[in-house]
N, C-alpha and C positions, 0 to 999 in steps of 0.2 A: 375050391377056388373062390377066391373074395368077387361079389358081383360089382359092375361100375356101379358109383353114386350120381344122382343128374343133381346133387345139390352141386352148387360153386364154391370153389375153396378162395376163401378170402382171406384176405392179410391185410395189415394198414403198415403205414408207415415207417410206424416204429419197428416192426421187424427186421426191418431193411439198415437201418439207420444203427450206427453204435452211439448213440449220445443218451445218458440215462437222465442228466439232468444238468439244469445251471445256478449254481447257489452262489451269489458275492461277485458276478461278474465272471467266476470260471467255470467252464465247460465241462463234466464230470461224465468220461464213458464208462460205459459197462464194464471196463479190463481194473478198472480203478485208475485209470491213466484222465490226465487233465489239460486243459490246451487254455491258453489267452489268447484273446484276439486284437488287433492293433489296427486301428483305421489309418490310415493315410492321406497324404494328398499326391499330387504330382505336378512334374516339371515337363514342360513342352522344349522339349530337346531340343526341335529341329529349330524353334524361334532364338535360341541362344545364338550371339558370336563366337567365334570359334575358342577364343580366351577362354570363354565362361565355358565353352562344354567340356575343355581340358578340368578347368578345377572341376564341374560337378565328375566326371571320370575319377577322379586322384580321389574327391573326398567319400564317392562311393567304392572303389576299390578299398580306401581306410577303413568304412565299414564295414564291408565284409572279413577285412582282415585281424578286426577287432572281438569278432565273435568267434567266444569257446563252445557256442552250443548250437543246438540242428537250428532250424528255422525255414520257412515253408510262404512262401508269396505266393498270395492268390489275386488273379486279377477278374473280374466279374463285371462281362458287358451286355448291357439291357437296353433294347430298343427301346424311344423315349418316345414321350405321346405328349404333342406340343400342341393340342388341339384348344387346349386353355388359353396356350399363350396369342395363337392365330383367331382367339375369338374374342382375348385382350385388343388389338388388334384393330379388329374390325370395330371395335365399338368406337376405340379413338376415330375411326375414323369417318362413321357415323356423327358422332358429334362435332368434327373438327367442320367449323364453320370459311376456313382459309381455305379457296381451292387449292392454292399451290398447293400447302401441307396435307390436303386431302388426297392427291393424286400423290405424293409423294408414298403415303401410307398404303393408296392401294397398291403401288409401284414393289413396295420393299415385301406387303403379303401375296404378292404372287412371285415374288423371288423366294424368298420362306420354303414357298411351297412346291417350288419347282426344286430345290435342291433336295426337301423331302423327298420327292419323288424318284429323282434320278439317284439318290445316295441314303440308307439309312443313316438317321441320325442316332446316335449310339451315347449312352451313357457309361463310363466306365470308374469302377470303386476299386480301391486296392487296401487289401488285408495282409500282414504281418502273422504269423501263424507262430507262439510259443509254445513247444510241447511240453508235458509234464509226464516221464514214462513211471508204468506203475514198477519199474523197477527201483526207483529209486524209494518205493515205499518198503523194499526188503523180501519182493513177490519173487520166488526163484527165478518162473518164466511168465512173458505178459502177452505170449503167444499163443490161440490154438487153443484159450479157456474160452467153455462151454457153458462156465456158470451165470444163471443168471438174476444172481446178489454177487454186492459187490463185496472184494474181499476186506473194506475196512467201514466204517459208520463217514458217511457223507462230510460231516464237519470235521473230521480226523485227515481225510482226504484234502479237502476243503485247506486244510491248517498246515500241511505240510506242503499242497504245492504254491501256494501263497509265500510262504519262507524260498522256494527255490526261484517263482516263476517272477518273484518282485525285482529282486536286484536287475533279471536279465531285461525287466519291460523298461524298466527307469536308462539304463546301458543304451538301449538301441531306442530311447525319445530322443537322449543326448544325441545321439550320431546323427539321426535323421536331422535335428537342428540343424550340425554342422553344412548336411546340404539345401539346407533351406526348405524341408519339408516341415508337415504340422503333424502329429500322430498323437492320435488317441485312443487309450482305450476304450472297448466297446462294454455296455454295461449289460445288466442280465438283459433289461428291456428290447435295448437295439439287437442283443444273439437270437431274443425268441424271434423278434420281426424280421432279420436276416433269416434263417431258415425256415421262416412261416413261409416266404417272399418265394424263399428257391425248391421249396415244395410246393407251392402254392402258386404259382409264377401268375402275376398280369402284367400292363403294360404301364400302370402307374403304381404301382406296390401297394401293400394294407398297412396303415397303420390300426396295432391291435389296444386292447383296456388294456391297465394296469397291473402287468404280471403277479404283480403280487396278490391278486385277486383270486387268483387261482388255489385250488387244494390240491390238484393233482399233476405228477411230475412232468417236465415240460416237453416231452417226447407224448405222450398220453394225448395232449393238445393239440399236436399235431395231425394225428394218425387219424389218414382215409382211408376206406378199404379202394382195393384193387380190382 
């Protein structure tokens, strides 16, 4: 009978995670399967007249009606730390030599802060998710594999789902125009910061060096033990 060990069994990140790496701006997992990512912006509904919320409904139902392929919205909200802007703030009003506009300033940072308080203030980013399945690379099944190399060379991968994932990102920039949205894709640099951020969570995010600085895959960078 095997004795317990009092060593800790550790693992980092990467175990957990299927993303092997990001080469060209796409997402390359371990199944050989590949994803784009599509930043956004957004529309305050509830401020439209009621006109305008009928067209944005019609030309977002046309978008949805206009896609032949999966697609995957992600919406991602982070408490915000506005303690720069409340220290911005206080210096205006340090300096400001007008009592009026100086009581005014003190006036609007402790309303700042009292809605702070009573209400988190919340940041909110919206991503577009294109998938690239590795069946379309000619893989039988892209389910339930244990292997851990991928079944084609990186740039091969790379080159093929680039020919699929282009037409469909250029397709749904158009649509989004139509409702008045801004969309862009995400480049290698902002994938690593987005997932450095959502493993790594603070309340003002990291920006990280120069991915391309790196020699080792972008998952490896990642990984903390547990």
């Amino acid at each position: 009978m095997a004795q317990p060990t009092s060593a800790p069994i550790r693992a980092t990140t990467q175990s957990f995670i299927d993303i092997e790496d990001v080469v060209d701006d796409i997402i390359i997992l371990r199944d050989g399967s590949a994803v784009l990512i599509i930043e956004t912006t957004a529309v305050n509904f509830g401020l439209l007249a009621e006109e305008e919320q009928d067209s944005l409904i019609y030309a977002y139902a046309s978008l949805l009606n206009s896609l032949s392929f999966p697609l995957q919205i992600v919406i991602m909200s982070k408490r915000m730390d506005i303690s720069s802007y409340i220290e911005m703030v206080e210096q205006q009003e340090t300096k400001q030599v007008n009592s009026i506009i100086k009581e005014r300033l003190r006036r609007y940072k402790e309303f700042i802060l009292s809605v702070v308080k009573e209400n988190r203030v919340l940041e909110k980013k919206f991503y577009l998710v294109i998938p690239f399945s590795a069946l379309e690379l000619g893989i039988k099944s892209a389910f339930g594999t244990k292997s851990k190399k991928l079944p084609f060379p990186k740039d091969y991968i790379v080159s093929r789902a680039k020919t699929s994932l282009f037409p469909k990102r250029d397709h749904l920039l158009r649509q989004l125009g139509r409702i008045g949205l801004k969309g862009k894709q995400l480049t290698t640099q902002e994938i690593v910061e987005l997932f450095y951020n959502i493993y790594n969570p603070t309340l003002t995010g990291e920006r990280l060096g120069e991915v391309a600085g790196y020699t080792k895959p972008f998952v490896e960078g990642l990984g903390r033990n547990l």
